[in-house]
C-alpha positions as CSV (number, residue, x, y, z in Angstrom):
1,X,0.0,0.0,0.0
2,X,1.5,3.2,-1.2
3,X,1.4,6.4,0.8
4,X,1.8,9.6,-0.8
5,X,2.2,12.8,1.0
6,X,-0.4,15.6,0.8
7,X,1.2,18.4,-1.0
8,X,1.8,21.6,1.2
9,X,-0.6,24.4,0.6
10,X,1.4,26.3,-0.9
11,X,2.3,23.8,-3.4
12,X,-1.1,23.0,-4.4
13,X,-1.9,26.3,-5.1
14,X,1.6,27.7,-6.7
15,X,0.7,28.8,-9.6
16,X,-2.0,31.0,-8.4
17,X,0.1,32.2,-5.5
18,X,3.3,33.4,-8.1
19,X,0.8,35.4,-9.8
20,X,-0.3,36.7,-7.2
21,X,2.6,37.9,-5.5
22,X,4.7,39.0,-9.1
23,X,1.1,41.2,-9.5
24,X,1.3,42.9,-6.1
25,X,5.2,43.7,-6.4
26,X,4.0,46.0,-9.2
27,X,0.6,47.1,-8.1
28,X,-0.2,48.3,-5.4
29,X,3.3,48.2,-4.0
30,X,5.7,49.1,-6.5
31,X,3.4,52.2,-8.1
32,X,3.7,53.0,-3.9
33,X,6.8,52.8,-4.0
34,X,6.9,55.4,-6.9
35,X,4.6,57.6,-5.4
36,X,6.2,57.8,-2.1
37,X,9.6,58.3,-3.0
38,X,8.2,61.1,-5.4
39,X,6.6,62.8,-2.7
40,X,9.6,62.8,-0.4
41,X,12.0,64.5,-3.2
42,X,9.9,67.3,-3.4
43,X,11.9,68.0,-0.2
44,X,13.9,69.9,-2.6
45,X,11.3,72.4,-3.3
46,X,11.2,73.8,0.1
47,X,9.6,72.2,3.4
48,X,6.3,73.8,2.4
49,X,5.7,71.9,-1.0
50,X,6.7,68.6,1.2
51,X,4.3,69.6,3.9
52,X,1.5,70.2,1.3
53,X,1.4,66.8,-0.3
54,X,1.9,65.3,3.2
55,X,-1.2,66.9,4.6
56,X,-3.1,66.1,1.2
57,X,-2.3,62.0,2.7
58,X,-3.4,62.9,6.3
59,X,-6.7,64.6,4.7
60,X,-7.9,61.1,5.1
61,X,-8.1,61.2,8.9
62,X,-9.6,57.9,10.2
63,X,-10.0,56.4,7.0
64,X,-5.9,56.5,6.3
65,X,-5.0,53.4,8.7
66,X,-7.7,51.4,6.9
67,X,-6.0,53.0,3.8
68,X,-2.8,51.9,4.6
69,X,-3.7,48.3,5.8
70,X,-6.1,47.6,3.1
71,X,-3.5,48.9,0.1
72,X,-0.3,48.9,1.3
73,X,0.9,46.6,4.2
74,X,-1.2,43.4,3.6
75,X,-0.2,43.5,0.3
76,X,2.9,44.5,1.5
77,X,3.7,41.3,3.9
78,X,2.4,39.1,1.9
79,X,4.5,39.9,-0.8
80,X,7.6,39.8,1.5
81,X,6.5,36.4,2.9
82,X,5.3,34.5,-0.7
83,X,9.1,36.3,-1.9
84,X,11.2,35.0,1.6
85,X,9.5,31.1,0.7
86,X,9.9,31.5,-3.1
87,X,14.0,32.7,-2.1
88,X,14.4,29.5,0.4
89,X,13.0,26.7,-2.0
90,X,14.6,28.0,-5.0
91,X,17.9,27.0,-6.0
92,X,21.0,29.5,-7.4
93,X,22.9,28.0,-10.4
94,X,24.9,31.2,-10.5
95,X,28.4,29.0,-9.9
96,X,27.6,26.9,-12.6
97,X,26.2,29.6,-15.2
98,X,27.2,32.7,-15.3
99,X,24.8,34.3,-17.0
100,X,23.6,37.7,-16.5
101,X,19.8,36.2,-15.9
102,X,21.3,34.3,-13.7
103,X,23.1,36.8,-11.6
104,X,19.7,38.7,-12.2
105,X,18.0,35.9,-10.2
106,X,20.7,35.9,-7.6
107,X,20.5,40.1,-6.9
108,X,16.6,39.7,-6.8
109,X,16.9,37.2,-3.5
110,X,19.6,39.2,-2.0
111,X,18.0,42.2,-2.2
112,X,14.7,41.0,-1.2
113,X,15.7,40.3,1.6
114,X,17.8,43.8,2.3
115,X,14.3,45.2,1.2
116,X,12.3,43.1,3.7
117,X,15.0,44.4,6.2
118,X,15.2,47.7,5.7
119,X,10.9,48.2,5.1
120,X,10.1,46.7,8.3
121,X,12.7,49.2,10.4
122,X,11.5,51.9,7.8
123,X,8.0,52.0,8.8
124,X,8.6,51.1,12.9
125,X,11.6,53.9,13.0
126,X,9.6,56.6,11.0
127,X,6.0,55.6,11.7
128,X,5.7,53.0,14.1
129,X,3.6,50.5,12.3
130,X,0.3,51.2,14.6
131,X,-1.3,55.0,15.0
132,X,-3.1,54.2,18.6
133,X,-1.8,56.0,21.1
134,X,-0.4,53.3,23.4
135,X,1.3,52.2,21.2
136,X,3.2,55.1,20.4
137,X,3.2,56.2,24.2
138,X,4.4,53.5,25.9
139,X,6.4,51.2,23.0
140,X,7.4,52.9,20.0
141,X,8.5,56.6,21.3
142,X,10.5,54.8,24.3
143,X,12.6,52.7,21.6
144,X,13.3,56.1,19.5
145,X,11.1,54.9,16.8
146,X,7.7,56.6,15.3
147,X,9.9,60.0,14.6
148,X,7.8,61.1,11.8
149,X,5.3,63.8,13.1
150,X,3.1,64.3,9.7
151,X,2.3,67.8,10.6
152,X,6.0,68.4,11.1
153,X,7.4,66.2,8.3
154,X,10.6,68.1,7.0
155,X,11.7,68.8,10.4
156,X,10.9,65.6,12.4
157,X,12.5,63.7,8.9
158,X,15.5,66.3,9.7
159,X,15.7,65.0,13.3
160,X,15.4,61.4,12.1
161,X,17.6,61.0,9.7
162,X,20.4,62.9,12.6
163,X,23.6,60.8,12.6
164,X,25.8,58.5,10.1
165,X,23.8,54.8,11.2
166,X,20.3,56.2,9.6
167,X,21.1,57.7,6.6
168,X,23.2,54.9,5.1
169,X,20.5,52.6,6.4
170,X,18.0,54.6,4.2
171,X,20.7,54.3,1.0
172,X,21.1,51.4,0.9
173,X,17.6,50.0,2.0
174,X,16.2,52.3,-1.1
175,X,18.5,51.3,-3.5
176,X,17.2,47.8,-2.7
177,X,14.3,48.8,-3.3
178,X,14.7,50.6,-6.3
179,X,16.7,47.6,-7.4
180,X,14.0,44.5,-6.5
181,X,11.1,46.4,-8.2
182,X,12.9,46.9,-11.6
183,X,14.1,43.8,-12.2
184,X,10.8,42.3,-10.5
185,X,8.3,44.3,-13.2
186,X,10.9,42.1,-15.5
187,X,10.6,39.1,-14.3
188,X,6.2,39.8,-14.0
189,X,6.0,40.4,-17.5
190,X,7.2,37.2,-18.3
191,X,5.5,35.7,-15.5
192,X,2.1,37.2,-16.9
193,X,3.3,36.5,-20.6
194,X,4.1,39.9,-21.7
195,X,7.3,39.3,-22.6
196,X,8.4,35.9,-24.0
197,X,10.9,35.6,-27.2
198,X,14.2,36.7,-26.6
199,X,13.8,39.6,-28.7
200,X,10.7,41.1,-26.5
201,X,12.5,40.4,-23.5
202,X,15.8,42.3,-24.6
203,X,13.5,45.4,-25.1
204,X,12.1,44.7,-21.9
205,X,14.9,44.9,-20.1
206,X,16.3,47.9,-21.1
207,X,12.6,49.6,-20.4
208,X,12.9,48.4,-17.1
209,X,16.4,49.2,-16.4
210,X,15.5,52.4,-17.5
211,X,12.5,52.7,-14.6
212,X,14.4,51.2,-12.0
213,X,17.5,53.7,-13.3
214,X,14.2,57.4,-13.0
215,X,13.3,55.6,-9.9
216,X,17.0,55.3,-8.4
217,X,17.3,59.2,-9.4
218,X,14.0,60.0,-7.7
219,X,15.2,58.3,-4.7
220,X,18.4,59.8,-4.2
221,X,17.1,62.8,-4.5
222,X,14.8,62.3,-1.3
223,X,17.4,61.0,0.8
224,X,19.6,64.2,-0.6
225,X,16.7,66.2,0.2
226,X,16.1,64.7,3.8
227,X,19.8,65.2,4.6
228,X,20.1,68.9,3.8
229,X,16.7,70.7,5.1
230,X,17.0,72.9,8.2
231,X,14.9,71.5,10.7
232,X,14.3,75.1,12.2
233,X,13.4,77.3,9.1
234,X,11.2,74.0,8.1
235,X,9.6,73.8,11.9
236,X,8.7,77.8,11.4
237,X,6.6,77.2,7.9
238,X,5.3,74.0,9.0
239,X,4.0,76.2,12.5
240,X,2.5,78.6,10.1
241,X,0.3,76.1,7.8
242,X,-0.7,74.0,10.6
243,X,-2.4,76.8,12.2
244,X,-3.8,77.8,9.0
245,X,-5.0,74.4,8.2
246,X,-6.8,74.1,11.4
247,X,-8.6,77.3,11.1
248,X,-10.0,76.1,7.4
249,X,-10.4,72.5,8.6
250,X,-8.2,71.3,6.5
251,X,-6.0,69.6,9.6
252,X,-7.1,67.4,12.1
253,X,-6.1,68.0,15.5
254,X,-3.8,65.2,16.9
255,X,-0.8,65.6,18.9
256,X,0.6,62.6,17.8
257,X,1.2,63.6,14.5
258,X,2.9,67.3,15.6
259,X,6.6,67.5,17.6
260,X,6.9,67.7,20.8
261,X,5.8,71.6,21.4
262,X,8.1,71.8,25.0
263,X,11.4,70.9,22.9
264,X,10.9,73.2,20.2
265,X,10.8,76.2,23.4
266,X,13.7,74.3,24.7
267,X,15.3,75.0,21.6
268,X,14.5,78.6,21.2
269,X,15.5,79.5,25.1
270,X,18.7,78.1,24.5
271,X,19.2,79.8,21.4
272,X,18.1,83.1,23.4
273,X,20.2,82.5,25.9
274,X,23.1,81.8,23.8
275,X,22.2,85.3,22.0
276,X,22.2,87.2,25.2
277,X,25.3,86.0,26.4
278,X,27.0,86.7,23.1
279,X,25.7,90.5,23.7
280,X,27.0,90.3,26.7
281,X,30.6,89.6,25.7
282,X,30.3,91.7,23.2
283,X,29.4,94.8,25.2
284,X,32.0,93.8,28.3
285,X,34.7,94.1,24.5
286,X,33.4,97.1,23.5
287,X,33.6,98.7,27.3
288,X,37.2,97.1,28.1
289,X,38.0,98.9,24.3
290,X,37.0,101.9,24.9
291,X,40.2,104.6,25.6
292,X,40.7,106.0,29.1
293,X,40.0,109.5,29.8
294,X,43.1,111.2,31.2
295,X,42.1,113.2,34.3
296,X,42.4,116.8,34.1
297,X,45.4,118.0,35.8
């Protein structure tokens, strides 16, 4: 009597699961991708145009988490976990043939997982993955994560990205990114047959090289822009249209998503402080300058 072994899940149902998970990579998560990293370059415009399209996102209010969730991180993990099984089973023949597809193969699986990396301390370091306010309180904010205040974004992005650790984190967790999703939209279209002779998949290559190369440039330029915007000038304009949002309703009133209000006056006593000592020393030079007047004899 024979006995076979029930296939897996998984197994049973491959086919439908690859397509699922190569569809997913490209929409909803890699037009994200694009959209995000598009938003955060126009850093480079000034804090203002940054703040703009982020309060355009937190227009949503209660609706965004569902947002979020529904579009973004379910399709999100299950990509990362249907990729993480498809990189374990699979087999790398890149010692044996060194071809570029091959290679190809080999970079997609490394940096899937730099991306799976990188996304999961992305989200917990900038956002903290939940928006409740325990959460935040007691978990998140006493680990140093959830740094991104929406209705301070250039400024609190400023203050994240503080130090050497984060920002080459950020490089090379984006370029991952970038990296994965180019060669992924490849490897879809032949997964979903849009690309099958040699010849179609030549051109195909060089069209998505050619994305993943706009998107690479896109995301430099955020992390460029993230590095180099003064957290104080931004903090002053991002002041000024929250207040003005709030009056027209165009805000919602949450202090989780603003800075802490006491650091920012910590900030500005100490830089009063340091400007009234440096009138000090400058009148005490000007007094200890100033010529002696010879008594009259």
């Amino acid at each position: 009597m024979s006995t076979q072994t029930e296939p897996s899940f998984f197994l049973k149902h491959e086919f439908a699961i690859r397509r699922i998970h190569s569809l997913l990579g490209v929409v909803p998560i890699g037009l994200y991708m694009c959209v995000h990293l598009t938003t955060n370059a126009s850093l480079m415009a000034g804090p203002g145009a940054f703040q703009r399209m982020v309060n355009q996102i937190h227009s949503l209010g209660p609706a965004l988490p569902v947002v979020e969730w529904g579009f973004i991180f379910l399709p999100l993990l299950f990509h990362a976990f249907i990729g993480i099984w498809i990189a374990m089973t699979g087999e790398s023949n890149t010692d044996r043939y060194k071809y570029t597809a091959n290679r190809r193969y080999r970079f997609q699986r490394i940096t899937g997982y730099i991306a799976f990396i990188y996304i999961t301390m992305h989200v917990f370091h900038l956002h903290g993955w939940f928006h409740f306010g325990p959460w935040l309180d007691y978990i998140a904010t006493p680990l140093g994560m959830a740094q991104f205040k929406p209705y301070n974004a250039a400024s609190s992005l400023a203050h994240a990205m503080d130090g050497v650790f984060w920002p080459a984190f950020y490089l090379v967790g984006v370029l991952s990114c970038v990296y994965h999703f180019a060669n992924g939209l490849w490897t879809a279209g032949i997964t979903w047959g849009l690309w099958v002779s040699p010849a179609a998949q030549k051109r195909a290559s060089m069209l998505c090289g050619g994305i993943g190369l706009l998107v690479g440039i896109i995301s430099i330029t955020a992390w460029v822009g993230a590095l180099t915007v003064d957290p104080k000038e931004a903090r002053i304009v991002e002041d000024r249209m929250y207040e003005a949002g709030l009056e027209s309703g165009a805000v919602f009133d949450d202090p989780h998503k603003r800075s802490a209000p006491e650091a920012v006056e910590s900030e500005e006593a100490e830089t009063d402080a340091d400007a009234s000592a440096a009138d000090e020393a400058a009148a005490s030079d000007e007094k200890t300058a100033e010529p002696e007047t010879p008594a009259a004899e």
